[in-house]
Steps between C-alpha positions, in 0.01 A plus 500: 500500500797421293580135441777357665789340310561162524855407636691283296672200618899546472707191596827347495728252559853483700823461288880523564528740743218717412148554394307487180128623521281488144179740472235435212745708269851497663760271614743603727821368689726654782824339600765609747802456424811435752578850475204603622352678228183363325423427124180491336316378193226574384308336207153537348290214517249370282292206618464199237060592490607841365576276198332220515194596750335175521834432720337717757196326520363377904639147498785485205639841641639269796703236336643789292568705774654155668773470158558877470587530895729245445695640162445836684625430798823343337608792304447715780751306677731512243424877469609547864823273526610706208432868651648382823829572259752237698514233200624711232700181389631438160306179341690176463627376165225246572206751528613703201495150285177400636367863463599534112357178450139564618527806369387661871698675737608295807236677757219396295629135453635433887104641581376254263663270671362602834189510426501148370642375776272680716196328363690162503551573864128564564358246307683254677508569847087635481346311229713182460581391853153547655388342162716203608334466831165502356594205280665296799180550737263436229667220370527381947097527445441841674162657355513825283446709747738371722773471232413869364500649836870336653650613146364843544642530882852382344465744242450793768795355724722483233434887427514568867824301545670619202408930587648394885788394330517776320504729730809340668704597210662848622477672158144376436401618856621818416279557190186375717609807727461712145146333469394607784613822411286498198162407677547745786549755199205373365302555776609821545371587201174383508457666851565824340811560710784730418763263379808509699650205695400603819114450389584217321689327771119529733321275227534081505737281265125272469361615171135351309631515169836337528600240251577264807152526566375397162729171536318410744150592378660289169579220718153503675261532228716215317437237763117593532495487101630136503323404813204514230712416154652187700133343623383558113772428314766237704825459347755216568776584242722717679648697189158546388460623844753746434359645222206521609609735758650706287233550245304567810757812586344794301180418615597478875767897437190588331215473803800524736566868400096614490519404848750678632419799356150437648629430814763842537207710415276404737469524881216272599576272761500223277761676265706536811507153613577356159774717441654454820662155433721683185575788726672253799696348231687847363633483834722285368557664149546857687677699792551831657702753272699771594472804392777477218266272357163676554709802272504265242152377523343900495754584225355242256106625685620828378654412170118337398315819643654805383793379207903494516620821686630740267851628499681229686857343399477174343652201427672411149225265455235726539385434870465830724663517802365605823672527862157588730129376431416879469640550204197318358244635639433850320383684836781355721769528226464915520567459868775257432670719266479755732625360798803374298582852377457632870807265551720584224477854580708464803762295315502769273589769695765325717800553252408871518524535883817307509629748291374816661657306838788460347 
């Protein structure tokens, strides 16, 4: 009996009004643009273990995942503002000086600057403040435990307030509807379904390997790791505090990621009951697509299955340009193509009866 091959995991992330999905060898983003028609990239990608493999190592493999996502997930959405082709501005006199004299073009140095701020962002409203609140009800007398566990909930309510508010934010909301694109997508993969929307559209926006999941799997295993570290080893300085925390961080991405990947591969009841509390909350960091958006989502599937499709227009940059999720699929694409000739043939000959008429 032949061996069956093991299915790889393909994944992805929502950006500006489209999809990117990234296989073990490919990276791949599909954005729609206002005139309907939708551009793709695709790039090869090499992890950092190919390099350096101690990087991919069970337990440092997750804090470098954690800092890759992160520069990753930035250039992709910088990658998909630009193909969405509607700020084709000339730079300022400003950016030009400040480009010539870091000697880096202006993309790379505003998403420098974003991901700075990013972090500064994060640090402070997930490390610092519930930092903070540890101090204050340690320094009111409240146990460790006590302390560790109230800082914890306000770290978790933070998160949870700041993804509601997210969501409010109309643009935002729309690119959760493009996450939920991509897990649907996902799962239509791994069920072995035919990817088209209507398939797509059947599956759930709830997916186990979602990076809003792994926040809070981050979040958890941090407050049982200082329930412990805080009994040991109190600390009453608050910047010390601080620190401490995020020395702490690698260690915390680094069990954090073995367990979710543990938990999305397995279906014990256990499994399901621990992963159920970071499935609720990408109710709030997804919603329903439509199918527009599901396109983009199989395009990019598509793209990191079976390659760019050959002989398509593209732009001047180099992205190819598609106008139905067929075209990427090599099967479907024959049937595209000749469904679309079946229509230009009676365009074709309606010049030649007008004349005859005539």
């Amino acid at each position: 009996m032949a061996k069956q091959e093991k299915q790889v995991d393909i994944g992805g992330q929502a950006v500006m009004e489209g999809v990117m999905m990234r296989s073990p060898e490919i990276v791949a983003v599909s954005v729609r643009r206002p005139d309907g028609s939708i551009v793709v990239k695709k790039s090869d990608y090499h992890p950092i273990s190919e390099k350096h493999p101690w990087m991919g190592k069970p337990f440092i493999r997750g804090a470098v995942n954690m800092v890759m996502m992160l520069k990753t997930g930035m250039e992709t959405l910088s990658d998909s503002t630009a193909m969405l082709g509607v700020l084709d501005e000339e730079p300022t006199k400003f950016e030009k000086w400040l480009a010539a004299k870091l000697g880096k073009g202006i993309d790379k140095i505003v998403m420098a600057v974003a991901i700075v701020l990013a972090v500064i962002l994060s640090v402070g409203l997930f490390i610092a403040i519930p930092a903070g609140v540890e101090s204050l009800l340690k320094s009111a007398g409240m146990s460790p435990v006590g302390y560790t566990l109230l800082g914890g909930i306000v770290k978790i309510a933070i998160l949870i307030a700041y993804m509601a508010f997210c969501g409010m934010v109309p643009d935002v909301r729309r690119t959760f509807q493009y996450h939920g694109a991509e897990h649907r997508t996902v799962y239509c993969h791994e069920h072995k379904k035919p990817l088209t929307p209507a398939n797509a559209m059947q599956e759930i926006n709830l997916h186990p390997r979602c990076g809003t999941a792994f926040l809070l799997i981050v979040f958890t295993i941090s407050i049982l790791l200082f329930l412990v570290l805080n009994v040991l080893l109190p600390i009453n300085n608050y910047f010390l505090r601080l620190g401490f925390h995020l020395l702490m961080l690698p260690i915390v991405a680094g069990v954090s990621y073995e367990v979710l990947k543990g938990l999305a591969h397995t279906e014990c009841l256990a499994a399901r009951i621990l992963r159920w509390p970071g499935l609720q909350m990408q109710r709030l960091t997804t919603r329903d697509p439509d199918e527009s958006m599901l396109e983009c989502a199989i395009i990019s599937m598509n793209v990191c299955l079976y390659g760019l499709p050959k002989d398509k227009p593209t732009t001047r940059e180099g992205w190819t340009i598609l106008h139905d999720y067929r075209e990427s699929d090599p099967v479907m694409n024959a049937e595209y193509e000749a469904e679309q000739a079946a229509k230009a043939v009676p365009e074709e000959a309606a010049p030649a009866d007008e004349a005859e008429n005539g």
